[in-house]
ZADO-1210 file (C-alpha; in nm, 4 decimals, padded with zeros to 6 digits):
<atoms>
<atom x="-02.9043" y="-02.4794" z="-06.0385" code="UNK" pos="1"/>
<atom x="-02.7215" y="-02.1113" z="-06.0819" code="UNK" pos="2"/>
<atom x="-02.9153" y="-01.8172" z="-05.9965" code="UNK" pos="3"/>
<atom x="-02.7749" y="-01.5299" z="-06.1173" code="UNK" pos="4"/>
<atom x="-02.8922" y="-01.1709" z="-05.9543" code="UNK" pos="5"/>
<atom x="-02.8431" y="-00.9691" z="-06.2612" code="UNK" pos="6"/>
<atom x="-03.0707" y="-00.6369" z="-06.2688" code="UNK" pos="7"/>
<atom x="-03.2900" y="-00.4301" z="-06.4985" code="UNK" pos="8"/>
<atom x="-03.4063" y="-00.1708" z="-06.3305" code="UNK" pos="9"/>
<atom x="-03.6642" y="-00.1057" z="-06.0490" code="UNK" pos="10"/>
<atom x="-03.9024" y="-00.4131" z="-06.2525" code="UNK" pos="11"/>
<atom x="-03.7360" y="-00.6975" z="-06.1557" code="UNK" pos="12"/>
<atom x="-03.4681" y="-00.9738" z="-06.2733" code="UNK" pos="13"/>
<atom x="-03.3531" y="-01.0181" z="-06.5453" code="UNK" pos="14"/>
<atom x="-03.6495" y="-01.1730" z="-06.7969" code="UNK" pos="15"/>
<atom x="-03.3901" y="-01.4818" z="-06.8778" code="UNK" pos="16"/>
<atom x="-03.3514" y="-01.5593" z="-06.5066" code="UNK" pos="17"/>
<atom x="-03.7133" y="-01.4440" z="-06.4664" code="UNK" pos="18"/>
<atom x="-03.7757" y="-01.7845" z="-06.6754" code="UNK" pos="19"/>
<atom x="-03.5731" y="-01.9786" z="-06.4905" code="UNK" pos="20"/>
<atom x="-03.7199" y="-01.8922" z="-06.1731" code="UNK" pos="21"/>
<atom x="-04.1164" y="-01.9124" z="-06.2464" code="UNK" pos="22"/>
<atom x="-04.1533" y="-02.2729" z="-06.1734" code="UNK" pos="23"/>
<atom x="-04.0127" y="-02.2380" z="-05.8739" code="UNK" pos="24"/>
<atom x="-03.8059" y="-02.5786" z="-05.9140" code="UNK" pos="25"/>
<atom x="-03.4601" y="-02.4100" z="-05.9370" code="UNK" pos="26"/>
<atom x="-03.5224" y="-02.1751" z="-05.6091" code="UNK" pos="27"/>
<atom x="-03.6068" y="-02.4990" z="-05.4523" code="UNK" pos="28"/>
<atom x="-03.3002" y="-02.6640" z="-05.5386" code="UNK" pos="29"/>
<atom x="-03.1351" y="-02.4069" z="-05.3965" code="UNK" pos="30"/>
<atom x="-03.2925" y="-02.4393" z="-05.0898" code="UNK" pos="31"/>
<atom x="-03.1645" y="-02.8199" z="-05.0836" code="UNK" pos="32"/>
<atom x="-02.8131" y="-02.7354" z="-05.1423" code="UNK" pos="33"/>
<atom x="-02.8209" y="-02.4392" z="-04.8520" code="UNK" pos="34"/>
<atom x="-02.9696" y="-02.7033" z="-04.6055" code="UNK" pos="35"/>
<atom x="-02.9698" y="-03.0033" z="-04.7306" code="UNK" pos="36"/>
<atom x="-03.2691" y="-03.2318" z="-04.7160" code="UNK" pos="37"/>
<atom x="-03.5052" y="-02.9408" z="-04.5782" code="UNK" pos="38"/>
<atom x="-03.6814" y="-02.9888" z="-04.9560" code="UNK" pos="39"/>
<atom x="-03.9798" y="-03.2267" z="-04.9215" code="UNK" pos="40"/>
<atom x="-03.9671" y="-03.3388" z="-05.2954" code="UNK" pos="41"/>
<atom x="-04.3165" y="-03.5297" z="-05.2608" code="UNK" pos="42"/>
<atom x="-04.4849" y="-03.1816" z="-05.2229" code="UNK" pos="43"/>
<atom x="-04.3107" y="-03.0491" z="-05.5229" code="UNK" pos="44"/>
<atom x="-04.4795" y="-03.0245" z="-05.8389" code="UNK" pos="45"/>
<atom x="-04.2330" y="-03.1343" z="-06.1475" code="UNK" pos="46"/>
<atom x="-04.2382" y="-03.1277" z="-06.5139" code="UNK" pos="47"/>
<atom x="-04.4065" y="-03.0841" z="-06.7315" code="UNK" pos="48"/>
<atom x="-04.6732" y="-02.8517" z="-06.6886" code="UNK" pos="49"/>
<atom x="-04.9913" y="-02.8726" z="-06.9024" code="UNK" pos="50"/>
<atom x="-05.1333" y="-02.5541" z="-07.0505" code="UNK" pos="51"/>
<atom x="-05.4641" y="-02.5901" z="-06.8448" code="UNK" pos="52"/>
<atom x="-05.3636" y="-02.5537" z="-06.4126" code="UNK" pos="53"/>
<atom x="-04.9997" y="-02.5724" z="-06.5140" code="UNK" pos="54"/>
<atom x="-04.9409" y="-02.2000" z="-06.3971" code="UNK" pos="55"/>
<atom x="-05.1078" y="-02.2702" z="-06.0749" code="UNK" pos="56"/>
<atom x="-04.8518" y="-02.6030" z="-06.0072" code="UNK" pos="57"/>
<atom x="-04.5764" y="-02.3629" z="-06.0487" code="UNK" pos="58"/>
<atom x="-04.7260" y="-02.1090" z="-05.8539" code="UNK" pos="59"/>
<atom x="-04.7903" y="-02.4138" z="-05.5353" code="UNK" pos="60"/>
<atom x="-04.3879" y="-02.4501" z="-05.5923" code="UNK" pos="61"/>
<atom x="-04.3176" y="-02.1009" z="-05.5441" code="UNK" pos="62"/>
<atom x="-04.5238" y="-02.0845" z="-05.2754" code="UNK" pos="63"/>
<atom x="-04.3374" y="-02.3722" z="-05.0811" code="UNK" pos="64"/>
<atom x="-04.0236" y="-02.1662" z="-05.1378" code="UNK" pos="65"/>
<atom x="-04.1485" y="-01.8634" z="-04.9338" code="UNK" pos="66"/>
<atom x="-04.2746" y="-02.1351" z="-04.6974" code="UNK" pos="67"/>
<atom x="-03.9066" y="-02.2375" z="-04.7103" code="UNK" pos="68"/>
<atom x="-03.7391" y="-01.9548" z="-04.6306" code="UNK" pos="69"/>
<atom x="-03.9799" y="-01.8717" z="-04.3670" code="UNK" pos="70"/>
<atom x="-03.8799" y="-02.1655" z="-04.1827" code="UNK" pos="71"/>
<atom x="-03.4684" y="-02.0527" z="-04.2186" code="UNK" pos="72"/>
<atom x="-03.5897" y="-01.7147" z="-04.0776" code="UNK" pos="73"/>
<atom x="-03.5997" y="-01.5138" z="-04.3547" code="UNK" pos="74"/>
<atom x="-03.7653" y="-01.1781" z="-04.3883" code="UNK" pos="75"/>
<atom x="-04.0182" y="-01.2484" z="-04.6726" code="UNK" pos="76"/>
<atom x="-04.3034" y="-00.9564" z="-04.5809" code="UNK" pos="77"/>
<atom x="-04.5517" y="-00.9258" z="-04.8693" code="UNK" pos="78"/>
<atom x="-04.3661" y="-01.1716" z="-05.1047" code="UNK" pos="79"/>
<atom x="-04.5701" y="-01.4844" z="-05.2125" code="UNK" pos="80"/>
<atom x="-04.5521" y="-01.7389" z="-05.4995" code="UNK" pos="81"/>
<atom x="-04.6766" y="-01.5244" z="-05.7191" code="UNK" pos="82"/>
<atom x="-04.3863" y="-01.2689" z="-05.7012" code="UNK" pos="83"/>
<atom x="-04.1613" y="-01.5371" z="-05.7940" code="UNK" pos="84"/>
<atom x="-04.3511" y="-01.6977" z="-06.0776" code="UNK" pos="85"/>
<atom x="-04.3923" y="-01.3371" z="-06.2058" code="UNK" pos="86"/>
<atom x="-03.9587" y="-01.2438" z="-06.1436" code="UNK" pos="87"/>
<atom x="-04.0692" y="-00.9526" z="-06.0062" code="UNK" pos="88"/>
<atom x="-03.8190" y="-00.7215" z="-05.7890" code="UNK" pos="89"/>
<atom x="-03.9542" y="-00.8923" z="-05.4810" code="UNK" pos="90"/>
<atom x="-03.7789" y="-01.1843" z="-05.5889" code="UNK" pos="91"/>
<atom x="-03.4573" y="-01.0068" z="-05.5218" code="UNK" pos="92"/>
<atom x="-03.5484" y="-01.0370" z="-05.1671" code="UNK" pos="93"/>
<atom x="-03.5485" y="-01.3821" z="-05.1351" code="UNK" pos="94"/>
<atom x="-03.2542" y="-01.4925" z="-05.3533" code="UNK" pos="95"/>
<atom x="-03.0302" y="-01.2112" z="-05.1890" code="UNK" pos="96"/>
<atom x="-03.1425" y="-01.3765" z="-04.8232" code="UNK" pos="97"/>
<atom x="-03.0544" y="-01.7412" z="-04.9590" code="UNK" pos="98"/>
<atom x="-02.7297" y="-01.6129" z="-05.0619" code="UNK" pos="99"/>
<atom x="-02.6139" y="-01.4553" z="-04.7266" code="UNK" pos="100"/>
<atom x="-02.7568" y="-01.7615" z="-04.5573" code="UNK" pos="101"/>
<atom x="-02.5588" y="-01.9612" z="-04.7369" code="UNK" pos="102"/>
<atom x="-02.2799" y="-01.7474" z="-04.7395" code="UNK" pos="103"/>
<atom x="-02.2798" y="-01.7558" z="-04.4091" code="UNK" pos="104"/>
<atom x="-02.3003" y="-02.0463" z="-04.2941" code="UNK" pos="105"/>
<atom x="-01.9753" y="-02.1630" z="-04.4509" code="UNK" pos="106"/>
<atom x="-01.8087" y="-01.8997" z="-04.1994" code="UNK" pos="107"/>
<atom x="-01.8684" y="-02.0444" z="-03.8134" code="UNK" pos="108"/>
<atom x="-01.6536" y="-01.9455" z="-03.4978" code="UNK" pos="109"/>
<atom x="-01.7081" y="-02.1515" z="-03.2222" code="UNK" pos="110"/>
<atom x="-02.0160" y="-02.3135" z="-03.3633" code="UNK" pos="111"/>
<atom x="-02.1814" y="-01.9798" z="-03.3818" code="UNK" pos="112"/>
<atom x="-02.2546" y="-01.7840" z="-03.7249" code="UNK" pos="113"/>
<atom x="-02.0294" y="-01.4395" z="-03.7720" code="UNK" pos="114"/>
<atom x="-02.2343" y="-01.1209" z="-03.8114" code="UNK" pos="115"/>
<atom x="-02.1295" y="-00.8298" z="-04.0293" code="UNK" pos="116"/>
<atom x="-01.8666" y="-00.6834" z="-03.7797" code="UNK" pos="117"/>
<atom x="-01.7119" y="-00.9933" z="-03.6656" code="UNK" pos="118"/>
<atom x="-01.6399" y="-01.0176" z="-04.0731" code="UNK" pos="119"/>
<atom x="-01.5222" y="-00.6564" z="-04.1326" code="UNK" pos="120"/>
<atom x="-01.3098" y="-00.6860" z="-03.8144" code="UNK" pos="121"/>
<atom x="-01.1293" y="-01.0507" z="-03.9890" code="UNK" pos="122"/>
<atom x="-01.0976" y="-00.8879" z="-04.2770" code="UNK" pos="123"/>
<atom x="-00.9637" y="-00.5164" z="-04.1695" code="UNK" pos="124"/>
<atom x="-00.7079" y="-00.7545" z="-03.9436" code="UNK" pos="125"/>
<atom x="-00.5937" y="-00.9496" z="-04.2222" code="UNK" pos="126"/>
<atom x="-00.5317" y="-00.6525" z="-04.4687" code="UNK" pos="127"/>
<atom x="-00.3577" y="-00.5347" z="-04.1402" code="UNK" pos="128"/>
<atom x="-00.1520" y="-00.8021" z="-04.1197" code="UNK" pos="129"/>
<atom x="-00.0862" y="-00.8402" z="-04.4375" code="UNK" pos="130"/>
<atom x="00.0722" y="-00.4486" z="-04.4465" code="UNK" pos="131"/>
<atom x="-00.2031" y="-00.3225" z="-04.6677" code="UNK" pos="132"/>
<atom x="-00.3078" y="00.0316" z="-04.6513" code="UNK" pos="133"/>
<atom x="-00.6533" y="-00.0373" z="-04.7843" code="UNK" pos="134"/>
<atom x="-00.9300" y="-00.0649" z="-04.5182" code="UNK" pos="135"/>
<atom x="-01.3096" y="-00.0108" z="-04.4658" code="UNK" pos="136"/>
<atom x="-01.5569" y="00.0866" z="-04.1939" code="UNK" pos="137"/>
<atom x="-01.8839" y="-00.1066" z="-04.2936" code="UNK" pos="138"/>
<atom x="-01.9977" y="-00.2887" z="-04.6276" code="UNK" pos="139"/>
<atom x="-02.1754" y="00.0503" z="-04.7456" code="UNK" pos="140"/>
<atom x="-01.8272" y="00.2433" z="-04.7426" code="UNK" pos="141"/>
<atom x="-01.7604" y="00.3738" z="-05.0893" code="UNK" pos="142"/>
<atom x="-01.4165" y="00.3385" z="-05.0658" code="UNK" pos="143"/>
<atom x="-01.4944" y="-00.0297" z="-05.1812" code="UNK" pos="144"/>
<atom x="-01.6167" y="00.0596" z="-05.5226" code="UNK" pos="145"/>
<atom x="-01.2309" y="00.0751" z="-05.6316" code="UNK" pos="146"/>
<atom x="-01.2442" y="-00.2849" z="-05.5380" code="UNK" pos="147"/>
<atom x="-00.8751" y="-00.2257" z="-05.3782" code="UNK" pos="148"/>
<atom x="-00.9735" y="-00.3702" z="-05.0897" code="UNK" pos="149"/>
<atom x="-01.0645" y="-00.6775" z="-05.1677" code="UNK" pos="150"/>
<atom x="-00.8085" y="-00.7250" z="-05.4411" code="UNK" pos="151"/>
<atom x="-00.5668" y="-00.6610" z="-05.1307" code="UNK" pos="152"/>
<atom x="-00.7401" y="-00.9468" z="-04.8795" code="UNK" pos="153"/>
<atom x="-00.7028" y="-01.2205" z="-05.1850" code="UNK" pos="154"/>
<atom x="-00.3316" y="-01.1169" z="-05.2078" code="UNK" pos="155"/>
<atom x="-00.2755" y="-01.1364" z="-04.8288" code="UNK" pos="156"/>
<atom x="-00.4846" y="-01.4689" z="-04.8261" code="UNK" pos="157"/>
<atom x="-00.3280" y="-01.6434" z="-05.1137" code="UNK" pos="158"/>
<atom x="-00.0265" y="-01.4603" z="-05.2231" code="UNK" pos="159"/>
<atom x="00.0809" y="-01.4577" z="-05.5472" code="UNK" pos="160"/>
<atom x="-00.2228" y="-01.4637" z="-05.7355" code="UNK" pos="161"/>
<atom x="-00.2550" y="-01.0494" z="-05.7944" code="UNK" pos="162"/>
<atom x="-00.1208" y="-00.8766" z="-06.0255" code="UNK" pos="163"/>
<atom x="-00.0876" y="-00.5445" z="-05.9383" code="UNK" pos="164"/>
<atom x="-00.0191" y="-00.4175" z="-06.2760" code="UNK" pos="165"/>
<atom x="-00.4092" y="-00.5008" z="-06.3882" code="UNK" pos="166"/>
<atom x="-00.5487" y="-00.2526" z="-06.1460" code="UNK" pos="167"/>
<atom x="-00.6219" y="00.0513" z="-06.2736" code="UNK" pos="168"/>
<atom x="-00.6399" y="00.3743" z="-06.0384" code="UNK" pos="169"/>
<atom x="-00.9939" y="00.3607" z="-06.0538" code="UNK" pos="170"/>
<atom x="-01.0471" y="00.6981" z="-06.1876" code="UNK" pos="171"/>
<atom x="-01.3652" y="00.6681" z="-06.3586" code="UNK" pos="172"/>
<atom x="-01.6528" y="00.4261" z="-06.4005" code="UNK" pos="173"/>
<atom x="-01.5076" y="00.2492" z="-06.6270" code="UNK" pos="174"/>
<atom x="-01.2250" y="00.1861" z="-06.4422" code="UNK" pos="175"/>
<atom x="-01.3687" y="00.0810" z="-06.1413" code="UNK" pos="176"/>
<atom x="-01.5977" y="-00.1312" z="-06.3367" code="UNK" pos="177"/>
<atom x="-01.2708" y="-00.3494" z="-06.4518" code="UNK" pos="178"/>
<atom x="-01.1304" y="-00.3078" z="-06.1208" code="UNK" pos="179"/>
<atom x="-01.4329" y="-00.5114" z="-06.0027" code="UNK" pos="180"/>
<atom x="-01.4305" y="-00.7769" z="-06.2645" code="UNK" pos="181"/>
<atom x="-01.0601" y="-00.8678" z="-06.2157" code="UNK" pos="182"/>
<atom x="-01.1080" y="-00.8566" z="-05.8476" code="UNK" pos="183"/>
<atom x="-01.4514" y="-01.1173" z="-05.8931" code="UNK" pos="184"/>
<atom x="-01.2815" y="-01.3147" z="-06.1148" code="UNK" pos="185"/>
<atom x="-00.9531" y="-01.3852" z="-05.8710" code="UNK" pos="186"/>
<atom x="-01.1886" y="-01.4421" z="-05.5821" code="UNK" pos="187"/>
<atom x="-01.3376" y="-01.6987" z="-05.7905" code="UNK" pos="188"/>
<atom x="-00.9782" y="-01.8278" z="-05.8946" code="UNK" pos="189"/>
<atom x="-00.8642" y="-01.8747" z="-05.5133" code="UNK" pos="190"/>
<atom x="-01.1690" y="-02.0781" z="-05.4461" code="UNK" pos="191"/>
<atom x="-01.4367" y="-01.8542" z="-05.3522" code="UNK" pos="192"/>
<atom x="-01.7551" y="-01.9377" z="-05.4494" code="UNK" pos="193"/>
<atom x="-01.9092" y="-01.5824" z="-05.5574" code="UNK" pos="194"/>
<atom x="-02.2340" y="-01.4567" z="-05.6975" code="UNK" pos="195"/>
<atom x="-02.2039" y="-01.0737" z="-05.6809" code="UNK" pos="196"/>
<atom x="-02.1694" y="-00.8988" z="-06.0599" code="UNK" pos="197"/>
<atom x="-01.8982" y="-00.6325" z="-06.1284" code="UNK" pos="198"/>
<atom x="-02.1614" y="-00.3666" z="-06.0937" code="UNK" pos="199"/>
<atom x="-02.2331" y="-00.4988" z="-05.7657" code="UNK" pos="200"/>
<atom x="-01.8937" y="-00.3644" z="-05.6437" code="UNK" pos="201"/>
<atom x="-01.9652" y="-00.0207" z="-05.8372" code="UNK" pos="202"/>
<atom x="-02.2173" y="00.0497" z="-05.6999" code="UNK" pos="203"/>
<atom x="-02.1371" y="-00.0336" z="-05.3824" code="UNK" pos="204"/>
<atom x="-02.4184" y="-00.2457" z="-05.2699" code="UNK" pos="205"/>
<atom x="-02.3160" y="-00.3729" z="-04.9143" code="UNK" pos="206"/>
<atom x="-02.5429" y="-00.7002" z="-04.9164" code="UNK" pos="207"/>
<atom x="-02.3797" y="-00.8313" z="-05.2012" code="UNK" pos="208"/>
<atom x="-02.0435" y="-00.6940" z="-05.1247" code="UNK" pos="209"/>
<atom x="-02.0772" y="-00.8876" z="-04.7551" code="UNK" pos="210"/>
<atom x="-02.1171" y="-01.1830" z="-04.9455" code="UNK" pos="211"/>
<atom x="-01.7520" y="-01.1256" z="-05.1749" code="UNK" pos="212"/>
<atom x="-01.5875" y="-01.0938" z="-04.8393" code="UNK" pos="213"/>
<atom x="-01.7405" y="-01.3265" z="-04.6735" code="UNK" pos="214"/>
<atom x="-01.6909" y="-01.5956" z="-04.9245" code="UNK" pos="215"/>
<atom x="-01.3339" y="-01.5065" z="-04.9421" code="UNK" pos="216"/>
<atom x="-01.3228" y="-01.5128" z="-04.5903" code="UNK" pos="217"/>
<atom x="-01.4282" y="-01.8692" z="-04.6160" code="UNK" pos="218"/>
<atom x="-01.1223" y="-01.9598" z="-04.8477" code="UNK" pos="219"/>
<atom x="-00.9098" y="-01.8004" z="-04.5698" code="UNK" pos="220"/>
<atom x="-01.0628" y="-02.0139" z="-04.2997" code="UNK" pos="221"/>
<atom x="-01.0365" y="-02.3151" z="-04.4944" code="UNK" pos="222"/>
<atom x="-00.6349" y="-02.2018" z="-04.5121" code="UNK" pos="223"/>
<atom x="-00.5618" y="-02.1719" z="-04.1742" code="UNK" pos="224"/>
<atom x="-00.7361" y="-02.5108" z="-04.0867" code="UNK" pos="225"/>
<atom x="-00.5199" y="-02.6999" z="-04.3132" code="UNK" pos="226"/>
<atom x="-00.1877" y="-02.5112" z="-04.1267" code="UNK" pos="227"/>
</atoms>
């Protein structure tokens, strides 16, 4: 199953994904590919649901995802299965927090998860090493929304793949905006697995930003274990 985070506003997802989502089957899918086996499938509810108590099977599904994501320590205050039947913004929550988790857990030092510095201290070092001049403080910095950055860690990580002469000098929105989407789409090209959106670099919006350099990171990890 592919989630997609795509925004309308302050309402909630996306209606398409919204649709997706309500029966709770593909969040819990998710939840089996992020840990793998932590889905009791006997509990679930499954297809297809009859017109009389269907709603309330999917809502028992969605339901068992919060219960989920409880149990992986997420931060799920006032969200139930009703939230994520309905796609409403709180639904953002979760899927954002089952992103970084998984995210996350592809990058491991020492058997131990990396926080947030430990990643924008790799990443600063490698642009460092890599003689880049492009650098950032924290994943909120809005230097990033030129997407230089990480355009500049995919070329130290797997040179050869940028073209410089695609980058525009982000002078406007517009610019930026296809700044992002060429940077997105060589992440994805080099092997990084990502989910933000173009707008999500824009805009600057550090969680999903975390996860572009994480997931990079990952592809550099993977690298330097095969040296």
């Amino acid at each position: 199953a592919v989630v997609s985070t795509k925004r309308t506003g302050s309402s909630g997802i996306n209606a398409e994904y919204g649709e997706d989502l309500k029966d709770g089957l593909a969040i819990l899918q998710l939840f089996d590919k992020i840990k793998p086996g932590c889905v009791n499938w006997s509990k679930v509810n499954k297809p297809p649901f009859r017109a009389l108590g269907g709603k309330m099977k999917q809502i028992e599904n969605c339901n068992y995802a919060i219960e989920l994501g409880k149990e992986l320590g997420f931060v799920l205050v006032g969200i139930d299965g009703n939230n994520l039947h309905d796609g409403d913004k709180l639904t953002l929550a979760l899927v954002w927090q089952m992103m970084r988790h998984y995210t996350l857990s592809l990058l491991t030092m020492d058997g131990k998860i990396l926080k947030d510095n430990e990643i924008i201290a790799w990443c600063n070092g490698k642009l460092e090493e890599g003689g880049k001049d492009s650098k950032f403080t924290n994943f909120k910095d809005s230097s990033l929304s030129n997407s230089r950055a990480i355009v500049d860690l995919i070329d130290v990580i797997s040179p050869g793949h940028i073209n410089y002469d695609l980058m525009t000098a982000a002078a406007n929105d517009d610019d930026k905006f296809l700044n992002a989407r060429y940077a997105l789409t060589m992440a994805r090209k080099i092997g990084a697995r990502i989910f933000a959106l173009p707008e999500d670099i824009t805009e600057v919006n550090p969680k999903m930003i975390m996860t572009v350099f994480a997931c990079i990171m990952s592809v550099g990890f993977a690298k330097e274990n095969m040296k």
